[in-house]
N, C-alpha and C positions, 0 to 999 in steps of 0.2 A: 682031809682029802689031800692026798700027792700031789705034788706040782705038777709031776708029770700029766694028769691026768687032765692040770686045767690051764698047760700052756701050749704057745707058739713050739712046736717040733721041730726046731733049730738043726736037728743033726738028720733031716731028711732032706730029701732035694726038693719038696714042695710042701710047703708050710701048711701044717694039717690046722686050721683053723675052728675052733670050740665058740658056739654060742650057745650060753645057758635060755633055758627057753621057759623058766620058773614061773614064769608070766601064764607060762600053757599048763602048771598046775593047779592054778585056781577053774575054777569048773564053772563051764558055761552055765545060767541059769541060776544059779551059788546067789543069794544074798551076799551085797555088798557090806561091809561091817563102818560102820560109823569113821574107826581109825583109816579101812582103806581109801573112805573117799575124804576122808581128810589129809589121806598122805599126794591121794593123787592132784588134789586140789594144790594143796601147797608146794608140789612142782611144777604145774599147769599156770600156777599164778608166776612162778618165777620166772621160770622159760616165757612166757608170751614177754613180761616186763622187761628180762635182758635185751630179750628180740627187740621189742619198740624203741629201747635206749640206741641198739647197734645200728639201725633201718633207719633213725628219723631222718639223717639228712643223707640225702642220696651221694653216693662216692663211686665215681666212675674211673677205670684205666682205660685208656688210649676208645672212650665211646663204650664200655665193657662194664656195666653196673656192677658193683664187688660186695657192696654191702651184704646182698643175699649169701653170696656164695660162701664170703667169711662166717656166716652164720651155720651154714649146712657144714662147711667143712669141719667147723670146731664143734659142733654138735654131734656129728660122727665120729669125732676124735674122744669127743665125751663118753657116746654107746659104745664106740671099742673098748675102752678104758673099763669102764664098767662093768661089760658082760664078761672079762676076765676076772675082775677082782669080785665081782656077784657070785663065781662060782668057785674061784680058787676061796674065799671067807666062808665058802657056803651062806650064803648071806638070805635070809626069808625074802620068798616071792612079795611079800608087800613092798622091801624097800624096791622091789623095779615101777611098781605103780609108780610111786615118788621119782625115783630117775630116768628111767628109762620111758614109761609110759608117758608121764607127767611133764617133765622139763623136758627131756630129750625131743620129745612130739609135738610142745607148742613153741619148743625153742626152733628148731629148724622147719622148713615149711617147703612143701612142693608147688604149694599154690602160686606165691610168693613168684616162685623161680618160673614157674608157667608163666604168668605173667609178666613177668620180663622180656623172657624168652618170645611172647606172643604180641609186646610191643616194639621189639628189634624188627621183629618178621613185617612188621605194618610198615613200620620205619625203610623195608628192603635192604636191613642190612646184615645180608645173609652169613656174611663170614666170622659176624658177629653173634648172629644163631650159633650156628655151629660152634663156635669157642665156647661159648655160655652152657649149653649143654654138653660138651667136655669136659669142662674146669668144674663143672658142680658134679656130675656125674665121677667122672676121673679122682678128681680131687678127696670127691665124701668117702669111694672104696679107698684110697689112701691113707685117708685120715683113718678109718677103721681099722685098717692094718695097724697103722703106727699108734692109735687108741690101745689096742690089744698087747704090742709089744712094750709100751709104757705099762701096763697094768700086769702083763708077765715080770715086766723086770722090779715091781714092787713088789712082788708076791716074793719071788725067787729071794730079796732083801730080807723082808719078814718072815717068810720060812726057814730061810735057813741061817 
């Protein structure tokens, strides 16, 4: 497969963005095969364990809980990373069980940041809401970018 076909469009004025969506060629209803829910297992088990080691003890800026946020954002930075390098290797739909499915999804968590987010709001500290849902939000399409433009420019390496 061309680079071109599985990177960041650098010489446009707005960066045409590729997500491989391999995950959507395995078929609803489809038997799961013993390897997939092994592969998805053994990313499900890694992702939650990173998560608990990052989360145990709680780390705040300026009243601003960060622990979550460092999780979502480098998780995102993860799935950008991946969903370039999954389709410029052409890589089989199993390994996104394992990455993408599997650690990327028990690694970062909405819940998580919901509830943060819904003990500031108790707490009345609104201005804190609103950063919190900025910085995770803002932050995680960031990291996606800059996931994607890391994993373009390994390709571009190893391609050429």
């Amino acid at each position: 497969m061309a680079l071109a076909q599985t990177s960041c469009c650098l010489n446009r004025s707005v960066w045409t963005l590729i997500m491989p969506t391999r995950i959507g060629d395995m078929k609803v209803g489809k038997k799961v095969s013993p390897v997939e829910v092994g592969l998805l297992a053994a990313g499900a088990v890694a992702g939650a364990l990173l998560r608990y080691k990052l989360v145990e003890s709680s780390v705040t800026v300026a009243g601003l809980p960060v622990n979550v946020l460092v999780v979502n954002v480098l998780g995102s930075f993860i799935l950008g990373a991946f969903s370039v390098l999954a389709l410029g290797f052409n890589l089989d739909a199993k390994y996104s069980l394992l990455i993408a499915v599997g650690f990327c999804g028990s690694f970062t968590t909405m819940s998580s940041f919901a509830l943060e987010t819904s003990n500031l709001m108790d707490a009345n500290r609104f201005n804190l809401v609103a950063l919190n849902i900025l910085a995770n939000v803002g932050l995680s399409l960031v990291a996606i970018v800059g996931g994607r433009a890391v994993g373009n420019l390994v390709l571009e390496r190893v391609l050429h």
